[in-house]
N, C-alpha and C positions, 0 to 999 in steps of 0.2 A: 492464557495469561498475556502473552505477546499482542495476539489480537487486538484484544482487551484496550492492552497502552496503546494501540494505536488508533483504534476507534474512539478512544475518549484524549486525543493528543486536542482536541480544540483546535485544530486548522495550525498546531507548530508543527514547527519541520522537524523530521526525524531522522537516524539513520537505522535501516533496517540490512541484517544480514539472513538470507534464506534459500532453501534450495527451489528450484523450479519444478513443474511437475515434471519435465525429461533430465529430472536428475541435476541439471548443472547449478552450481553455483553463482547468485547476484547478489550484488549489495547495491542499494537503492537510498538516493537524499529526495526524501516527499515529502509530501504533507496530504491531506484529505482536505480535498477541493470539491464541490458540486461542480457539474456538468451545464452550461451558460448555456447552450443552442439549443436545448429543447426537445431533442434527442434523449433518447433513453436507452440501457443495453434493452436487446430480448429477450436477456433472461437473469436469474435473482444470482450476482455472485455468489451468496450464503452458501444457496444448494449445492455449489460445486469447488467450494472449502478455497472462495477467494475475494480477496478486499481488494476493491478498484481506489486507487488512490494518483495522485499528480507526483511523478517524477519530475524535479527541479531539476535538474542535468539537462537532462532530454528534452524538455520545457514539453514535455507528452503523458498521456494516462497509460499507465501499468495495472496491471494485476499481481496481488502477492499470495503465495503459495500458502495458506493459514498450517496447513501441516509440517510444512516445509522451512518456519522461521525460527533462528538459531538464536537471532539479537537484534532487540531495540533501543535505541537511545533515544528520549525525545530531547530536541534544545529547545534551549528558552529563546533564542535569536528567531526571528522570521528574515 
């Protein structure tokens, strides 16, 4: 369900709360951005229960824990 909201956010930014796979706790302001350079990962996040998405804090790409997500909000601001 969580997933879900954020795969179909349309590129708004979100705030997402969830645990990481070594357990700890982040809270994350992103959005789902494609990858501009042409580069691609080496392997399919899906398989391994995670959404690559753009952290706006960090101005960097994250990974989120799909088992691991407590809370999303999506806004309507970009």
């Amino acid at each position: 369900m969580f997933a879900d909201m954020i795969r179909n956010s349309n590129g708004k930014p979100f705030r997402c709360l969830f645990y990481k796979k070594d357990g700890s706790k982040r809270e994350l302001y992103g959005c789902l951005r494609p990858k501009k350079n042409g580069k691609g990962l080496r392997y399919n996040p899906n398989n391994h229960g995670l959404i690559p998405v753009f952290d706006l804090d960090k101005n960097d790409y994250r990974m989120i824990n799909i088992d691991g997500i407590e809370f999303v909000e999506i806004l309507d601001e970009k």
